[in-house]
C-alpha positions as CSV (number, residue, x, y, z in Angstrom):
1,X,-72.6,-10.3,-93.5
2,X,-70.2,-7.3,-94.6
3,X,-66.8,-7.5,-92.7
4,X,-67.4,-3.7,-91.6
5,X,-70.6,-4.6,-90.0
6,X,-69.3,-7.9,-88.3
7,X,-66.2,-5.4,-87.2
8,X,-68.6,-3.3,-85.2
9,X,-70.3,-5.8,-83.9
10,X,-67.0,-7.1,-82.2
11,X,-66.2,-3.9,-81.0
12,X,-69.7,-3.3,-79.4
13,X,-69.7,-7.0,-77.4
14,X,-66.1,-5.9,-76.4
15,X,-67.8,-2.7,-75.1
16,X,-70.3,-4.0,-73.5
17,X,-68.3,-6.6,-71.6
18,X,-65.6,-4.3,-70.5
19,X,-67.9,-1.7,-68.8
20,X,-70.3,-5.0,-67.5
21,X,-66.6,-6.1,-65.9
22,X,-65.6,-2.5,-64.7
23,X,-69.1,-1.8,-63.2
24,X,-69.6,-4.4,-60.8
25,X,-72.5,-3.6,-58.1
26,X,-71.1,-5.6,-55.8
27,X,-67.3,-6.4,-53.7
28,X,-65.9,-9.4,-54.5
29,X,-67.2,-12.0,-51.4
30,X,-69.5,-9.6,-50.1
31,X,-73.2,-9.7,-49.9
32,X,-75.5,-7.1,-51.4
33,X,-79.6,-8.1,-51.6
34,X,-80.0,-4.9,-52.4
35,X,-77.1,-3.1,-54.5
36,X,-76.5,0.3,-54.5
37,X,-78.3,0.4,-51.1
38,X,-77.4,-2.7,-48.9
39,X,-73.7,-3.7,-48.7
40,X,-72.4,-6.6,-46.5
41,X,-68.6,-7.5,-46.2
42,X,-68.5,-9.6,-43.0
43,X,-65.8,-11.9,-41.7
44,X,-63.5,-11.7,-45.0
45,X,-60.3,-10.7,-43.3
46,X,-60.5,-7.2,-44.9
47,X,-57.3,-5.1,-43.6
48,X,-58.8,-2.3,-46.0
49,X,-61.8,-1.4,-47.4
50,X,-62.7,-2.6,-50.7
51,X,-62.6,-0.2,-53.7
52,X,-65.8,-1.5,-55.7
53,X,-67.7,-0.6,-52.6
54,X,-70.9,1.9,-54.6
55,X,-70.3,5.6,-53.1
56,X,-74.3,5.7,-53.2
57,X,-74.4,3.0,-50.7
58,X,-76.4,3.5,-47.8
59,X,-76.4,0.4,-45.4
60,X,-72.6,-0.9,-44.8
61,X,-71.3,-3.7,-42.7
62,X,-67.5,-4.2,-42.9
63,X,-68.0,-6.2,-39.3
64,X,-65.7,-8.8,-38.0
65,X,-62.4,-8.1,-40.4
66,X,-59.3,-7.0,-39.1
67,X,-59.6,-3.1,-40.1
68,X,-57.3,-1.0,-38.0
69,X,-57.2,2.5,-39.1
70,X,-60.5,3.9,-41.2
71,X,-59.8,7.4,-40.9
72,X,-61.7,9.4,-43.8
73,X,-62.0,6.2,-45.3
74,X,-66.3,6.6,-45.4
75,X,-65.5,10.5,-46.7
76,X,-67.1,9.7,-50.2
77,X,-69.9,8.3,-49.2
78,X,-72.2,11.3,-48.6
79,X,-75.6,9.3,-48.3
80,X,-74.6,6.0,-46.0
81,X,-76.4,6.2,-43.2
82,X,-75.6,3.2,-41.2
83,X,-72.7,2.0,-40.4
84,X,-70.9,-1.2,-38.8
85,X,-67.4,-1.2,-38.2
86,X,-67.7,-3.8,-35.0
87,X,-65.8,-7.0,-34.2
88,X,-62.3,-5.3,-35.8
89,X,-59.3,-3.8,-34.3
90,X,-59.5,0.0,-34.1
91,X,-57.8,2.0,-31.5
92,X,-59.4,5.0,-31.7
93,X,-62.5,6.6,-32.9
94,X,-62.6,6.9,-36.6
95,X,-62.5,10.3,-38.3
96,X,-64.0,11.6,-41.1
97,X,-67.1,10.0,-41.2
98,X,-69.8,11.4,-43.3
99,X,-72.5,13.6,-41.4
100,X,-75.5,11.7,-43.2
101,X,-74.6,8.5,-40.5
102,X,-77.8,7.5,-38.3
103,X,-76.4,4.8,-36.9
104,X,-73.0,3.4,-35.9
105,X,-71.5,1.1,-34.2
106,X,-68.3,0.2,-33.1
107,X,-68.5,-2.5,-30.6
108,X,-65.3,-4.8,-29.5
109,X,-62.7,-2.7,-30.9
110,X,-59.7,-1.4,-28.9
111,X,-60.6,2.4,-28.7
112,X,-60.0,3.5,-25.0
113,X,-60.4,7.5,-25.1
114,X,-63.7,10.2,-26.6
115,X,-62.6,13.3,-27.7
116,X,-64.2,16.6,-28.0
117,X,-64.3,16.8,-31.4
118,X,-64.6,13.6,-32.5
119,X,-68.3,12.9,-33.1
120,X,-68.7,16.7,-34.2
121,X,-69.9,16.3,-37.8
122,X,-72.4,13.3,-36.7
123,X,-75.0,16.0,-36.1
124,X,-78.1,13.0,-37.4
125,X,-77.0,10.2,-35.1
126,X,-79.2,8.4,-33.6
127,X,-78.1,5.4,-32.5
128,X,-73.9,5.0,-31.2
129,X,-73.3,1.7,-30.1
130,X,-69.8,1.4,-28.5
131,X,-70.1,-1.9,-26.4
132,X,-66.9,-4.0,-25.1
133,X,-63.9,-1.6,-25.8
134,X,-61.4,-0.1,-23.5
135,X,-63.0,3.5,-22.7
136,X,-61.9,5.3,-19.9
137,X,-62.5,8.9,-20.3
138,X,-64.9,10.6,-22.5
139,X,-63.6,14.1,-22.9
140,X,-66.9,17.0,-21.6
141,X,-68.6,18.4,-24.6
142,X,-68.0,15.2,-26.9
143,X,-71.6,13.6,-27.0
144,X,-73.1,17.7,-26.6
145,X,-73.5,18.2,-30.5
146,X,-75.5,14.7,-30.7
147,X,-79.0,16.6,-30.4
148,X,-80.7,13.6,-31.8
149,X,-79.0,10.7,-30.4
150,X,-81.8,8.3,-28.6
151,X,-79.8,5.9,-27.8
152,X,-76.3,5.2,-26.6
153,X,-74.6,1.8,-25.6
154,X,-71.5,2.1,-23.1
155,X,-71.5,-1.3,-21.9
156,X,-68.1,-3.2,-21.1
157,X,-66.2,-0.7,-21.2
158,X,-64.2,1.3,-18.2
159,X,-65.8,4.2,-17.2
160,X,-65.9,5.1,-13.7
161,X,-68.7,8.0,-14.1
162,X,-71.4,8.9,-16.2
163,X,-69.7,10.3,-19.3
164,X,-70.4,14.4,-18.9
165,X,-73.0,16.6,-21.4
166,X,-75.4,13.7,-22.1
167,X,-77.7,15.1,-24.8
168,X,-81.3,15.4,-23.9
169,X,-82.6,13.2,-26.5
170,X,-81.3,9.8,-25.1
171,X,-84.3,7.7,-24.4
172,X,-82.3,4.7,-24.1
173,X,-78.8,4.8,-21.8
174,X,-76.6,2.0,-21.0
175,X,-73.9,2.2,-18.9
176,X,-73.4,-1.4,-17.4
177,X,-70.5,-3.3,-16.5
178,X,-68.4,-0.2,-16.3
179,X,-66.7,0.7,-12.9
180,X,-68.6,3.5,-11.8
181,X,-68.9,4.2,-8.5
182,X,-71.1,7.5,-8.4
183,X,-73.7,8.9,-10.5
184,X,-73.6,12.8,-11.3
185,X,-76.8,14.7,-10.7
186,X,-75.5,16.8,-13.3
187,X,-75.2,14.1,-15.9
188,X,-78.7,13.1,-15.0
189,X,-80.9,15.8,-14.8
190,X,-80.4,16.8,-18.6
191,X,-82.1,13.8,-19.4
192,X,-85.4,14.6,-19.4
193,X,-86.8,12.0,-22.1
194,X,-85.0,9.2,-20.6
195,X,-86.8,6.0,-20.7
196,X,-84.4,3.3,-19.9
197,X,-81.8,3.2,-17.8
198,X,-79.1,0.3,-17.6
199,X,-76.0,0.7,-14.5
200,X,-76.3,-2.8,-13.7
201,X,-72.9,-4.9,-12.8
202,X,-70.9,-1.2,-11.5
203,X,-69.5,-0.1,-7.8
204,X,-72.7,1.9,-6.6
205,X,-73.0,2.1,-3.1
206,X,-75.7,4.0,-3.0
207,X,-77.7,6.7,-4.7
208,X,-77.6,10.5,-4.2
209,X,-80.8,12.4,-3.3
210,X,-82.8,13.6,-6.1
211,X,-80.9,11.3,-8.4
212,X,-83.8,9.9,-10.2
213,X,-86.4,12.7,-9.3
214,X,-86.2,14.6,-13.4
215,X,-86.4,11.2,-14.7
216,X,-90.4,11.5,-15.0
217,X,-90.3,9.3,-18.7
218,X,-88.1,6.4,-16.9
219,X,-89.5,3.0,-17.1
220,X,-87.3,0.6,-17.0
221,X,-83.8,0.7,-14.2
222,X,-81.7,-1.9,-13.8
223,X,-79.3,-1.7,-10.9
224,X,-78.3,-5.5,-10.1
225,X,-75.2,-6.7,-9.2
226,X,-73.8,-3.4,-7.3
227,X,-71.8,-2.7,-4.0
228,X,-75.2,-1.9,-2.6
229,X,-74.4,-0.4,1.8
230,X,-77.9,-1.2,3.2
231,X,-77.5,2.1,5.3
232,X,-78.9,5.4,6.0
233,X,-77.4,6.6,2.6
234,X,-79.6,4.0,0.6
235,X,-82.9,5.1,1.8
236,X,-83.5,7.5,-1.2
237,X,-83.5,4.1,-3.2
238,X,-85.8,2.7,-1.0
239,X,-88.3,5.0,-0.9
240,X,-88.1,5.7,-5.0
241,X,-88.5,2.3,-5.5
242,X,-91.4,1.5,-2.7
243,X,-93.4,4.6,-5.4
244,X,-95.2,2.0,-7.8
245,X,-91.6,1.3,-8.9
246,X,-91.0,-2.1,-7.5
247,X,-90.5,-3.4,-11.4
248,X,-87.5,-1.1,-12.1
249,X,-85.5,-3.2,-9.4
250,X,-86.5,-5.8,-6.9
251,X,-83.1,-8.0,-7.0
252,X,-81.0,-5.2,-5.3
253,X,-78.4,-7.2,-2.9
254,X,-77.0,-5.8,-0.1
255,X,-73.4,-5.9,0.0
256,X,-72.7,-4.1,3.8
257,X,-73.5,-4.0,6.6
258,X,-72.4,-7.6,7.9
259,X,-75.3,-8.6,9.7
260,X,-77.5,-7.7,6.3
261,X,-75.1,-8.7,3.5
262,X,-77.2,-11.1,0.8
263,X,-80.3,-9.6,1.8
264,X,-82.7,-7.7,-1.2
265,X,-83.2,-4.2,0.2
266,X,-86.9,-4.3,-0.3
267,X,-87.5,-7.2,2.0
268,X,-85.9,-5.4,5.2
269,X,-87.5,-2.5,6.9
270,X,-86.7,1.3,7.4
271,X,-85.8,0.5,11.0
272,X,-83.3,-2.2,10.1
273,X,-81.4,-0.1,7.6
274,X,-81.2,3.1,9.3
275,X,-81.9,2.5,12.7
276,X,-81.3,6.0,13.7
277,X,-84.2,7.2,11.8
278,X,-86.5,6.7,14.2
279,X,-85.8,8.7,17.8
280,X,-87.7,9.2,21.0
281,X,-89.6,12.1,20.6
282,X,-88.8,14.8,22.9
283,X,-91.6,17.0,24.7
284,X,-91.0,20.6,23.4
285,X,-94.0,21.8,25.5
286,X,-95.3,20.9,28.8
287,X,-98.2,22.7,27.9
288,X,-99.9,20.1,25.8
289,X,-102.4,17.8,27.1
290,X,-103.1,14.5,28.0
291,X,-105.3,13.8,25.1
292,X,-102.9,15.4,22.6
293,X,-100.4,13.2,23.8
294,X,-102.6,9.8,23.1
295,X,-103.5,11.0,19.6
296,X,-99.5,11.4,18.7
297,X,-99.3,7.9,20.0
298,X,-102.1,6.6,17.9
299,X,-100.9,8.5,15.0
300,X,-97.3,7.1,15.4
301,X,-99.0,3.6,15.8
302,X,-100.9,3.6,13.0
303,X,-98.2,5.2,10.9
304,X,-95.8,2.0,12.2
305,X,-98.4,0.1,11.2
306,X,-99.2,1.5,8.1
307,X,-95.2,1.1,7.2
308,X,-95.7,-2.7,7.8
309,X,-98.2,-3.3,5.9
310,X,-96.6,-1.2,2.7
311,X,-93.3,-3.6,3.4
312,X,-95.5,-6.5,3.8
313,X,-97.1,-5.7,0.2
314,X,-94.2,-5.3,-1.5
315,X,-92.5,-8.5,-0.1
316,X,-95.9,-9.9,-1.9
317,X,-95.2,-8.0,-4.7
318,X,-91.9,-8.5,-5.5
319,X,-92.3,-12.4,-5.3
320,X,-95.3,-12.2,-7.5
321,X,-93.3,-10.0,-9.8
322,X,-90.7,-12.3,-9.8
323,X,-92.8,-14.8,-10.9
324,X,-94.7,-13.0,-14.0
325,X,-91.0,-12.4,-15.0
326,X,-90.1,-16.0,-14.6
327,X,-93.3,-16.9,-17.1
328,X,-92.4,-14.7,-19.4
329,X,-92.3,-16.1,-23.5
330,X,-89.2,-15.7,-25.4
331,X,-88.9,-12.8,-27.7
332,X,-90.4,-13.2,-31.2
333,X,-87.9,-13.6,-34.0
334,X,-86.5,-10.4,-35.5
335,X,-88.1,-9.5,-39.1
336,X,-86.2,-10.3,-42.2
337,X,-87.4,-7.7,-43.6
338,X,-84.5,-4.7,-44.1
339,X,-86.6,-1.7,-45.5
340,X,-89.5,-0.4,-44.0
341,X,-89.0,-0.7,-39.9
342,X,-87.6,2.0,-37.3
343,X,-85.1,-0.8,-36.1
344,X,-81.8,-0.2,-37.7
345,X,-81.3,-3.3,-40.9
346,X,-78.4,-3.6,-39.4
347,X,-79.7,-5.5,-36.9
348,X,-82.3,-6.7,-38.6
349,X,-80.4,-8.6,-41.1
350,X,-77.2,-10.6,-40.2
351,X,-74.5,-11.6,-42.9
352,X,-75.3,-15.2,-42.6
353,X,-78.9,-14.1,-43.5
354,X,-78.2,-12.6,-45.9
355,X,-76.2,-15.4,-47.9
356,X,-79.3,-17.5,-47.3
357,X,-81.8,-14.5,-48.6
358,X,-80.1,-15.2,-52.1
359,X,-82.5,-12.1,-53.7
360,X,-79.8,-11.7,-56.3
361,X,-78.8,-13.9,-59.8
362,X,-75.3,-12.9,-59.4
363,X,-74.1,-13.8,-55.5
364,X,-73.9,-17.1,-54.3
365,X,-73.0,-19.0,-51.5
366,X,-70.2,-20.5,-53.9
367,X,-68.3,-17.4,-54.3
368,X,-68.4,-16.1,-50.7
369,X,-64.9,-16.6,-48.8
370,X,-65.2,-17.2,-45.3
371,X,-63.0,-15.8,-43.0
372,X,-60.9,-18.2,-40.8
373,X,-58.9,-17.1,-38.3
374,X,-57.1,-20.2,-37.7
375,X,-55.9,-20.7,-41.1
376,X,-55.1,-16.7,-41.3
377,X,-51.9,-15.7,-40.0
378,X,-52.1,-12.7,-38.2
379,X,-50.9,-9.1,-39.4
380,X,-50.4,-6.2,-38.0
381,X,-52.2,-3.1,-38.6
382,X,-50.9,-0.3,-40.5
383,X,-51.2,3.9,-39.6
384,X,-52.3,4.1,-43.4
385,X,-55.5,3.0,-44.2
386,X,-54.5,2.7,-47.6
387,X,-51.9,0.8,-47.2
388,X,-51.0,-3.0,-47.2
389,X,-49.0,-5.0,-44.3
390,X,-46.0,-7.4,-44.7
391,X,-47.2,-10.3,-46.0
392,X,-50.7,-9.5,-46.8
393,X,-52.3,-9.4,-50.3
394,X,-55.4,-7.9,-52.0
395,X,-57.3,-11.5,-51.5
396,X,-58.0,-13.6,-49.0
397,X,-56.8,-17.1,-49.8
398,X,-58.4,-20.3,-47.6
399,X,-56.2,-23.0,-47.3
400,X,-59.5,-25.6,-47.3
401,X,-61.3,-25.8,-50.7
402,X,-65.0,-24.9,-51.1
403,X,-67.8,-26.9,-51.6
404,X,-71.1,-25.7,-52.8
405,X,-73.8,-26.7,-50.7
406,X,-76.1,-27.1,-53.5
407,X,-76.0,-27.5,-57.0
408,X,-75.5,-23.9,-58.8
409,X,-75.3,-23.5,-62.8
410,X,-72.8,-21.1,-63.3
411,X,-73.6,-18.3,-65.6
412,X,-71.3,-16.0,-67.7
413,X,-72.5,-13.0,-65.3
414,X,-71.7,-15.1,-62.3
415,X,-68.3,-16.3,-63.6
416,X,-67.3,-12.0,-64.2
417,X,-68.7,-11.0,-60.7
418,X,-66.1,-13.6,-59.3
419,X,-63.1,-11.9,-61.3
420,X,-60.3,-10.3,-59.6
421,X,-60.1,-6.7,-61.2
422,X,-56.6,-7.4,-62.4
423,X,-58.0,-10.2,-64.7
424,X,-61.1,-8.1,-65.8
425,X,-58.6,-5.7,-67.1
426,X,-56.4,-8.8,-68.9
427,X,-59.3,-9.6,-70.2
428,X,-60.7,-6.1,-71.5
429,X,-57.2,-6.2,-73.2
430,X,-57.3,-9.0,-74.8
431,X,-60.6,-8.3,-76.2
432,X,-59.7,-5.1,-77.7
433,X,-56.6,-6.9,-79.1
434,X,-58.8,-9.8,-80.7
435,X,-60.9,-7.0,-82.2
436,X,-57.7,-5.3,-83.8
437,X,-56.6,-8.8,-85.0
438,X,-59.7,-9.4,-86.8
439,X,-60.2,-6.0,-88.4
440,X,-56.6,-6.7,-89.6
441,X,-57.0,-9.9,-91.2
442,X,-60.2,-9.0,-93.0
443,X,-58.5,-6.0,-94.5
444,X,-55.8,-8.6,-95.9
445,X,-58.4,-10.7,-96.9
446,X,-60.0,-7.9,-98.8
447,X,-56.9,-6.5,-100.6
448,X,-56.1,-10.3,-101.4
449,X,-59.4,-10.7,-103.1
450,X,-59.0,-7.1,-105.2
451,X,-55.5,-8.5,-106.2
452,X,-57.1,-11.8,-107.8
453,X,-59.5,-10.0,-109.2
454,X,-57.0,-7.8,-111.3
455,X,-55.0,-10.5,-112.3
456,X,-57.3,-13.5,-113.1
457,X,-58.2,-12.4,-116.8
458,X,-54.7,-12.0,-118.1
459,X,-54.7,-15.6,-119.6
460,X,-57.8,-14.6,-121.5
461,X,-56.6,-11.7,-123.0
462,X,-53.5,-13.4,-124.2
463,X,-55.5,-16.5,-126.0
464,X,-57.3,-13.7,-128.0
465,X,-54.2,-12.4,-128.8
466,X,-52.7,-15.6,-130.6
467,X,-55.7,-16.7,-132.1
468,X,-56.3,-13.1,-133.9
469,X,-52.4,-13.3,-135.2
């Protein structure tokens, strides 16, 4: 083979090496079954986010690392449309986000406080799932320019009233274990497509009339584990519920009055909770008959009557409700299957399911680096996003050693996906410099070889030379 051909054939291996070392399609320890599209970097103690991340990405999970401050971090990425930044430690809600986001979710940070403009460029969320932080206040106008939001989780958090401007597209609110004690009619009658509604585990006392009356899509309430006053206040409750809506709530406890605390307010009768509801009824007229009279009696008989048997049904109902909910099966599994469903994939697909999908030759379980938090000292977080605190460095080290659970043959491909980028660059050197080196020494060879070649048949000529003289 010629030594100019061989020389471009270094250079083009060198080539090709270099850009399959600069181009990874995947983050160092993260999971990607489907690259460019699916991205998962879960539990790796990230305090930033990691730079090989593709900007056509459109599923990330950077859940359960120790992130602190995101802000236009997700800028570049014009197409991701979901987005988990859960399980970290932000304080407040992150800015900058790109308006193609469908989903997001944000649950157990620290954020305590909604502004009014910070979920204005989210225009195409759907789904906002901000479960188990430190909410207080949500500012008015905040959740207005969500026009298709459908569903928004609240839960854990310390609200103590429905958060104001509630678009009309929520079909699914939850607002449980929060510290409300009233519910806004205003907040509620925007929410017209409403069709589940969760204020269980708050400090309700009762509810106001007309409260649930432009909730005409609502099937499913949950109001357990309330302050619940058994009193003349509650009776809008009772009746809503007694209207073919004894499976929204049938475990409502009273809390107050004394005499009916622990008892479920559909078991106890109008009389008993607001004994002024029925008076004597006063004789407007002297005028009216006998016979008048005795049908007004009947009719007020049968209608006690009537009430009797309705609160006698739905003691019967409720228990029999109670038992089709005791018998009910366990939810199927959830699909493993991350394209093709309305469900969100992520929460479809879980990290750990991921590593055990193994759809791709070039992730495996071997160079994954779990995050420990007992072996990780921790760090404090940093105002730039960018930036790196004390003591921290670029990788996450474990101080116990990794064992494969199965036996994996190590490719070249493999072996370069695991490569810190400061070696891929060493190496890209290196290679370029071996490449060099050769093309040098084969030049010397050449000129070496011409050399001999000039001087070789100067013995010959001078043997002629004596034999002629």
């Amino acid at each position: 083979m010629r030594p100019s051909l061989q020389c471009c054939l270094l250079l083009y291996l060198c080539s090709s090496l270099l850009a399959g070392l600069v181009v990874s399609p995947c983050p160092k320890g993260c999971c990607c079954p489907s690259p460019g599209a699916l991205v998962l970097c879960e539990s790796l103690g990230l305090h930033t986010l990691p730079r090989t991340v593709p900007l056509n990405t459109a599923v990330l999970s950077v859940a359960r690392n120790r992130l602190c401050n995101v802000d236009n971090v997700f800028q570049p990425y014009s197409g991701l449309q979901e987005l988990s930044l859960s399980h970290n430690q932000l304080v407040r809600f992150p800015r900058g986000l790109p308006s193609s986001l469908e989903t997001l979710q944000l649950q157990e940070n620290q954020i305590t406080y909604i502004t009014a403009g910070s979920l204005r460029q989210l225009g195409n969320l759907t789904r906002l799932d901000l479960e188990d932080n430190r909410i207080r206040a949500i500012q008015p106008g905040a959740l207005l320019g969500l026009t298709r939001l459908k569903m928004l989780t609240l839960k854990g958090n310390r609200l103590s009233r429905l958060p104001p401007n509630l678009p009309s597209s929520l079909i699914h609110l939850d607002v449980s274990a929060n510290c409300i004690s009233t519910l806004d009619l205003s907040s509620l009658s925007t929410l017209v497509n409403l069709q589940v509604l969760k204020i269980n585990s708050n400090c309700l006392r009762s509810i106001p009339e007309r409260a649930f009356d432009g909730l005409s899509r609502l099937r499913s309430l949950e109001l357990a584990n309330n302050q619940w006053v058994c009193e003349c206040d509650i009776l809008y409750l009772y009746r809503w519920l007694l209207t073919d809506r004894l499976r929204m709530a049938t475990d409502l406890v009273c809390t107050a009055p004394l005499h009916l605390a622990h008892k479920l307010l559909l078991t106890l009768s109008v009389v008993a909770i607001c004994p002024k509801f029925f008076k004597p009824v006063e004789r407007i007229s002297t005028s009216v008959n006998t016979e008048s009279g005795k049908v007004v009696e009947s009719h007020l008989e049968q209608t006690t009557s009537a009430s009797m048997l309705v609160r006698s049904d739905t003691a019967c109902n409720t228990s029999s409700f109670r038992c089709r909910e005791s018998s009910k099966l366990p939810e199927s599994t959830i699909s493993r299957s991350f394209f093709g469903s309305d469900q969100p994939t992520l929460e479809r697909l879980s990290y750990e399911d991921c590593l055990s999908l193994n759809l791709t030759s070039f992730i495996t379980q071997s160079t994954q680096v779990p995050y420990s938090p007992a072996t990780d000292e921790a760090a404090g977080c940093v105002e730039n996003s960018t930036g790196k605190p004390p003591g921290a460095s670029d990788t996450v080290t474990s101080t116990g050693s990794l064992t494969p659970t199965r036996d994996i043959e190590l490719t070249p491909r493999m072996i370069l996906q695991a490569s810190d980028p400061a070696l891929i660059a060493i190496l890209a050197v290196l290679c370029v410099l071996t490449g060099l080196l050769m093309l040098t020494v084969l030049l010397v060879l050449k000129n070496i070889l011409l050399r001999n070649l000039r001087i070789a048949p100067l013995p010959q000529v001078q043997g002629d030379i004596s034999t002629h003289s």
